[in-house]
C-alpha positions in Angstrom: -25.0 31.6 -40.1 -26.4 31.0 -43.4 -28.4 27.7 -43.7 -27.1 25.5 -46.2 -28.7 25.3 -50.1 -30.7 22.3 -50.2 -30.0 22.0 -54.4 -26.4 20.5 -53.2 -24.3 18.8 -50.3 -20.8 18.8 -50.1 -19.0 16.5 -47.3 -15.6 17.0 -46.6 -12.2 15.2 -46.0 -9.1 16.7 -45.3 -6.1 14.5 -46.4 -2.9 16.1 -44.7 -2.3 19.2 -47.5 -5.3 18.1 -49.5 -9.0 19.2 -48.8 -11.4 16.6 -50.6 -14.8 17.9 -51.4 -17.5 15.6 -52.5 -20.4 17.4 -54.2 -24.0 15.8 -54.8 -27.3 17.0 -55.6 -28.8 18.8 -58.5 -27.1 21.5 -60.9 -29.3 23.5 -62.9 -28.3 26.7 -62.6 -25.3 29.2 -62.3 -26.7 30.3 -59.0 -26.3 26.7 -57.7 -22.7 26.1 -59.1 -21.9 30.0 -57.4 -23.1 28.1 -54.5 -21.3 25.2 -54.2 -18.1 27.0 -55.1 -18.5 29.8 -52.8 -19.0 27.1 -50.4 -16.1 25.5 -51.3 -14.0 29.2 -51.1 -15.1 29.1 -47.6 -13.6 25.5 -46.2 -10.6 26.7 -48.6 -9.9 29.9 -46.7 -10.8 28.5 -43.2 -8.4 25.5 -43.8 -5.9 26.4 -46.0 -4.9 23.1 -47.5 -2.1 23.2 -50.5 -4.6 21.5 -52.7 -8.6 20.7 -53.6 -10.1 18.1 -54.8 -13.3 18.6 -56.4 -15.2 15.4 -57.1 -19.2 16.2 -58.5 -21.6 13.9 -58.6 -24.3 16.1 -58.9 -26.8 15.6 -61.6 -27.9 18.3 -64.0 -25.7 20.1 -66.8 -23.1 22.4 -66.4 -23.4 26.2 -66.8 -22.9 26.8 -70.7 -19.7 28.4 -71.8 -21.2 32.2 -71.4 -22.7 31.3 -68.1 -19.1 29.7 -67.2 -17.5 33.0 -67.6 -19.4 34.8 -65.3 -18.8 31.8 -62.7 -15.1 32.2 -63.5 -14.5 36.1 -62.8 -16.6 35.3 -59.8 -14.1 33.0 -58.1 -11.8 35.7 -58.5 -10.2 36.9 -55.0 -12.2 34.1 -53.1 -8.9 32.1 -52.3 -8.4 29.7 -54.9 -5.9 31.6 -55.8 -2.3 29.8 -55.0 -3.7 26.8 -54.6 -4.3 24.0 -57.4 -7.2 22.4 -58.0 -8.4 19.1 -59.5 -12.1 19.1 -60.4 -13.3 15.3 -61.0 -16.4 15.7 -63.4 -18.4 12.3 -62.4 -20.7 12.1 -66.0 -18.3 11.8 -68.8 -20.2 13.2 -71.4 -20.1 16.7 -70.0 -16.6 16.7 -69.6 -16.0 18.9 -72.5 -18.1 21.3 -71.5 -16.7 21.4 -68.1 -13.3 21.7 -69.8 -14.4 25.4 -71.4 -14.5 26.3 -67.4 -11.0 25.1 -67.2 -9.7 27.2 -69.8 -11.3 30.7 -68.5 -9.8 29.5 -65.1 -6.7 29.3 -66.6 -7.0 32.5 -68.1 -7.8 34.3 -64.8 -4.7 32.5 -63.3 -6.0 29.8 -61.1 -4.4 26.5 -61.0 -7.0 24.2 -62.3 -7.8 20.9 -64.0 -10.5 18.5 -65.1 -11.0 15.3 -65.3 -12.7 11.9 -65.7 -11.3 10.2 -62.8 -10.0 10.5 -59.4 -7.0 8.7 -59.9 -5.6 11.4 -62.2 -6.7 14.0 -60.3 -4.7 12.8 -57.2 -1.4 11.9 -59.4 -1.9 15.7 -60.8 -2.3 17.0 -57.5 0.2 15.0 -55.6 3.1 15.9 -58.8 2.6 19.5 -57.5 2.6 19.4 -54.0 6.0 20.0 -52.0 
C-alpha cells in the first residue's frame, strides 16, 4: 500500500451516484496535482459513482497551461472516462487558468467543468445524471 502524499488530503463523501472529493493542502507542482488526481482515479474506479465532485481548497497555483497538457493526456484511460465531472476551483482568481485545463479535457473527451461554486457544480451535475 502506498502511503499517502503529505502535499494534499482528500476526504471523501459518497452522495448516492455522486462521489464528493474535498482536496486541501498545498499545490505547487504537476507532480502534486498527478497526485491528487490519480488518487482521485482510484476512489473513481473502486466506487464507480455516475459523477465527481471535485472541490479544491488547496493553496498554491495551478499547473500552467503547458504543464496542464501533460496532466490532461495523463488522465487518459484512468476512469474518468464516462463519467462527468465538476471541478469546484475554491480561489477565484485562478479560475481562468484552471479553465485552460477544462478545455484540453474537453478535447481528450472527458466530461468536465469548472467552476466558482458548489452550487453550480451540483445543478450541472445533477442536469446530467439519470
Amino acid at each position: 500500500m502506498r502511503a499517502p502524499d503529505p502535499a494534499f488530503r482528500i476526504e471523501y463523501q459518497r452522495e448516492g451516484e455522486l462521489l464528493r472529493a474535498h482536496v486541501t493542502g498545498v499545490n505547487c507542482s504537476l507532480e502534486t496535482t498527478l497526485g491528487y488526481w490519480t488518487a482521485l482515479a482510484a476512489e473513481v474506479r473502486q466506487l464507480a459513482p455516475a459523477a465527481l465532485l471535485v472541490v479544491d481548497d488547496m493553496e498554491g497555483e495551478p499547473p500552467p497551461p503547458e504543464q496542464l497538457e501533460v496532466f490532461v493526456h495523463a488522465m487518459v484511460g484512468m476512469g474518468f472516462e464516462g463519467i462527468r465531472v465538476a471541478y469546484v476551483e475554491g480561489h477565484a482568481s485562478q479560475i481562468a487558468q484552471v479553465e485552460v485545463g477544462e478545455i484540453l479535457a474537453r478535447e481528450c473527451g472527458f466530461d468536465v467543468r469548472v467552476f466558482g461554486d458548489e452550487r453550480g457544480a451540483r445543478l450541472w451535475l445533477r442536469h446530467g445524471m439519470r
